[in-house]
N, C-alpha and C positions, 0 to 999 in steps of 0.2 A: 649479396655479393655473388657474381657471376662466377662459374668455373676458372677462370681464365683469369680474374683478378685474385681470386685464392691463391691460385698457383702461382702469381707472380710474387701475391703477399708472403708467401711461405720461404722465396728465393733471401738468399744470404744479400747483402750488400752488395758484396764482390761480386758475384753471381748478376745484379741486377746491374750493375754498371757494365759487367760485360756486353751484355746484350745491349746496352743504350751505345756502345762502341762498336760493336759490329752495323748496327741501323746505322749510324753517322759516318761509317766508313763506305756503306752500297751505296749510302747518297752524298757521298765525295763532297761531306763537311771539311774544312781544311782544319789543321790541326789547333792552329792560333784561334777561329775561332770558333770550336770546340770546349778549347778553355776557356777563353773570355766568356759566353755564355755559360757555362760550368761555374765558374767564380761570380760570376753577377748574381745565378740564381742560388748559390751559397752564402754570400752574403747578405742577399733579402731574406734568405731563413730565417738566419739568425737572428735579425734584425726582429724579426716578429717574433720570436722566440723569447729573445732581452725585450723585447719594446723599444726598439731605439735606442737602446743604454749601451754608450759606444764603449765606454768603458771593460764595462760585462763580458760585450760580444769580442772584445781587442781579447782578453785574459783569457775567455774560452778557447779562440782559436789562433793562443800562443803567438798574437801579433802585439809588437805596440800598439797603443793608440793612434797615431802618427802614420804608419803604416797600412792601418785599416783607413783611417782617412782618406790617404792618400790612393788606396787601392780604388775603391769608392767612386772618386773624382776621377781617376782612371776609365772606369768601366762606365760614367755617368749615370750612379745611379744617384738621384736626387736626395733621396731619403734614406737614411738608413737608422 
């Protein structure tokens, strides 16, 4: 691992979201989608994380099921 991913590796969360917010704001990402991107690639985590077990992934992240569904079919991600 290169210096430079060390030092990213080392940064808190906060800290590393920071910085993914200031790059998206020099390059005049719009807000909406910032998030939709943001939310699509949280949900693919997860998704790989449970293995497709919507159920799992709903209770991990304090959604109904119904609601992660529907988020899902929202953001058109095919598979979750």
């Amino acid at each position: 691992m290169d210096k430079k991913a060390k030092d990213f590796a080392d940064l808190t969360i906060h800290q590393k979201m920071e910085a993914l917010l200031r790059e998206m704001v020099e390059k005049d990402i719009g807000f909406r989608d910032g998030l939709k991107e943001f939310q699509k690639l949280y949900l693919e985590a997860a998704s790989r994380k449970f293995k497709g077990n919507k159920s799992k992934m709903a209770e991990a992240l304090g959604l109904h099921r119904n609601t992660l569904h529907n988020k899902a079919k929202c953001l058109k991600i095919k598979r979750i």
